[in-house]
C-alpha positions as CSV (number, residue, x, y, z in Angstrom):
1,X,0.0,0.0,0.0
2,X,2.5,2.5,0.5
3,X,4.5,1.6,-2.1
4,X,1.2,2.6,-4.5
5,X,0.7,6.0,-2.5
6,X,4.6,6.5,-3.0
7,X,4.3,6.1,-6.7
8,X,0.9,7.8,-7.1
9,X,2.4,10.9,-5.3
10,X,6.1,10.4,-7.8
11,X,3.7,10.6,-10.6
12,X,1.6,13.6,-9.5
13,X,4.6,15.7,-8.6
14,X,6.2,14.3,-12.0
15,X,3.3,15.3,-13.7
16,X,2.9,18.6,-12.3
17,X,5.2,20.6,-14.7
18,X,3.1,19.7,-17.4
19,X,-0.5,19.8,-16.2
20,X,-0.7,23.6,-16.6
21,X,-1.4,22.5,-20.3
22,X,-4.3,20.3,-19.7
23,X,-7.8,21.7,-18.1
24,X,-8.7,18.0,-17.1
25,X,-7.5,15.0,-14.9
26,X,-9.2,12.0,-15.8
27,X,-9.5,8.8,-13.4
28,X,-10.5,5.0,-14.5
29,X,-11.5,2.5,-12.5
30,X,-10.9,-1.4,-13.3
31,X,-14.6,-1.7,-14.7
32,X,-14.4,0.8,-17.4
33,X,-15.9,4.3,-15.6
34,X,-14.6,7.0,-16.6
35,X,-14.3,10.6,-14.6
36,X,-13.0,13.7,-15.3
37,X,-12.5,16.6,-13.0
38,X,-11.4,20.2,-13.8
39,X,-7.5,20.6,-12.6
40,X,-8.3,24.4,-11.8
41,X,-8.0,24.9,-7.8
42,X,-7.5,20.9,-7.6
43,X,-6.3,19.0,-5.0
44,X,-5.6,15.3,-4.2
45,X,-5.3,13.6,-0.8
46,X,-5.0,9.9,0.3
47,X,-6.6,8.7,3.2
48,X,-8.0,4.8,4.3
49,X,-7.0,3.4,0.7
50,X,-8.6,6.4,-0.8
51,X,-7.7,9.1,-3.3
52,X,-9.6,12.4,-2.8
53,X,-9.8,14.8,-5.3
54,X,-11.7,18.6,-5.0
55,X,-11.8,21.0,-7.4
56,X,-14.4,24.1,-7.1
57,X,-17.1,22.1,-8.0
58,X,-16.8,19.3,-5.5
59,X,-15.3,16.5,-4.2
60,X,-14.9,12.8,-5.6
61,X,-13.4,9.8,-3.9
62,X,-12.0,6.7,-6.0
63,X,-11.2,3.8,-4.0
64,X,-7.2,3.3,-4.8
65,X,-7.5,-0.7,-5.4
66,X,-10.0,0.5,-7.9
67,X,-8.3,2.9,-9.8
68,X,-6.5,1.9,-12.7
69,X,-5.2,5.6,-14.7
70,X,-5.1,8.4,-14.3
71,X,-4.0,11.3,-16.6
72,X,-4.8,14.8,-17.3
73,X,-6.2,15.6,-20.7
74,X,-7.3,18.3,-23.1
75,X,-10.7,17.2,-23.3
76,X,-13.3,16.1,-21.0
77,X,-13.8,12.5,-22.9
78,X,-16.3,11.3,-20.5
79,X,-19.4,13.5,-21.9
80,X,-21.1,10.6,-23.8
81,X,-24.6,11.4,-24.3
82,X,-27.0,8.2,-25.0
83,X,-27.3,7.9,-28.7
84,X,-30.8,5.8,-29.9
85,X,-29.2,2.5,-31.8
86,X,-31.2,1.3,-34.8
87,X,-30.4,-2.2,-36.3
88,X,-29.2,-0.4,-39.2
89,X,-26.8,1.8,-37.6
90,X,-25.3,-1.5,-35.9
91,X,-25.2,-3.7,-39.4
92,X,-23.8,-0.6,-41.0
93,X,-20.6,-0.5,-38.4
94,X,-17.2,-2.1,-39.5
95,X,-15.4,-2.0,-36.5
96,X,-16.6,-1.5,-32.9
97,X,-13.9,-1.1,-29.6
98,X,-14.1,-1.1,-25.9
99,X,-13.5,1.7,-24.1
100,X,-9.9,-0.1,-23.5
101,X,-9.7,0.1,-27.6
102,X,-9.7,-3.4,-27.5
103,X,-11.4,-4.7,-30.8
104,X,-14.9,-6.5,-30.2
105,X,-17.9,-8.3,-32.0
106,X,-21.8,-7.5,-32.0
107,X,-22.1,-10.9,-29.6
108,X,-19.4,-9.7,-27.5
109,X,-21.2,-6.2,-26.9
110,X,-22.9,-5.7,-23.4
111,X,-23.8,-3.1,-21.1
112,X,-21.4,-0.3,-21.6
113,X,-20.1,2.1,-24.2
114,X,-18.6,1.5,-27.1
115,X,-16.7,3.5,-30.2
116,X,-18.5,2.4,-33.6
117,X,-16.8,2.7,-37.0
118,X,-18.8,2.7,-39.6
119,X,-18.7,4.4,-43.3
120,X,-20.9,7.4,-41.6
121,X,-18.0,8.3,-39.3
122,X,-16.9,7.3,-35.7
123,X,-19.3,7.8,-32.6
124,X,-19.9,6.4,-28.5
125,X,-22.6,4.4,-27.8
126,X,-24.0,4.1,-24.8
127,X,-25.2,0.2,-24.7
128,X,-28.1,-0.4,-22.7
């Protein structure tokens, strides 16, 4: 344990120099989740196996056994909206990819959200 908290704290102060250039720290979780927070007035504390994080907007907590990245960003990636699906729309995709870009089937799709490539472009869908 505190060889993780000594390593996530390396990495923070490591990462540090260059965050000024990204509005967004982004955290994922070992199923998948995805949340950003805005790095403006940001802080990060560790306390009972927990990573604390409060910006001006609020404070979320992310369990550190659970937390698999986290890395700042330019966008905030995790504004998926729920798109409607039609058959169509999945017959006409060519390639569809987890959210860990690993390549998946049709039968393999379940609960979650997924990139679709298809000859209309490249969207997220939000699998129900």
């Amino acid at each position: 344990m505190k060889k993780l908290l000594v390593t996530f704290l390396t990495i923070g102060t490591l990462q540090t120099a260059f965050a000024y250039d990204y509005p967004y720290l982004l955290f994922q979780t070992s199923d998948g989740s995805m949340q950003a927070l805005a790095v403006e007035e940001l802080t990060i504390s560790f306390a009972d196996g927990q990573l604390v994080a409060t910006n001006a907007d609020g404070s979320q907590t992310f369990p550190l056994a659970q937390l698999s990245k986290m890395y700042f960003s330019a966008d905030d990636i995790t504004d998926i909206q729920t798109v409607e699906q039609t058959a169509a729309d999945i017959d006409e995709t060519t390639e569809i990819y987890d959210l860990q870009g690993r390549k998946v089937t049709r039968q393999q799709m379940r609960q979650g959200i997924y990139i679709l490539k298809s000859k209309k472009g490249i969207r997220k869908v939000n699998v129900k």
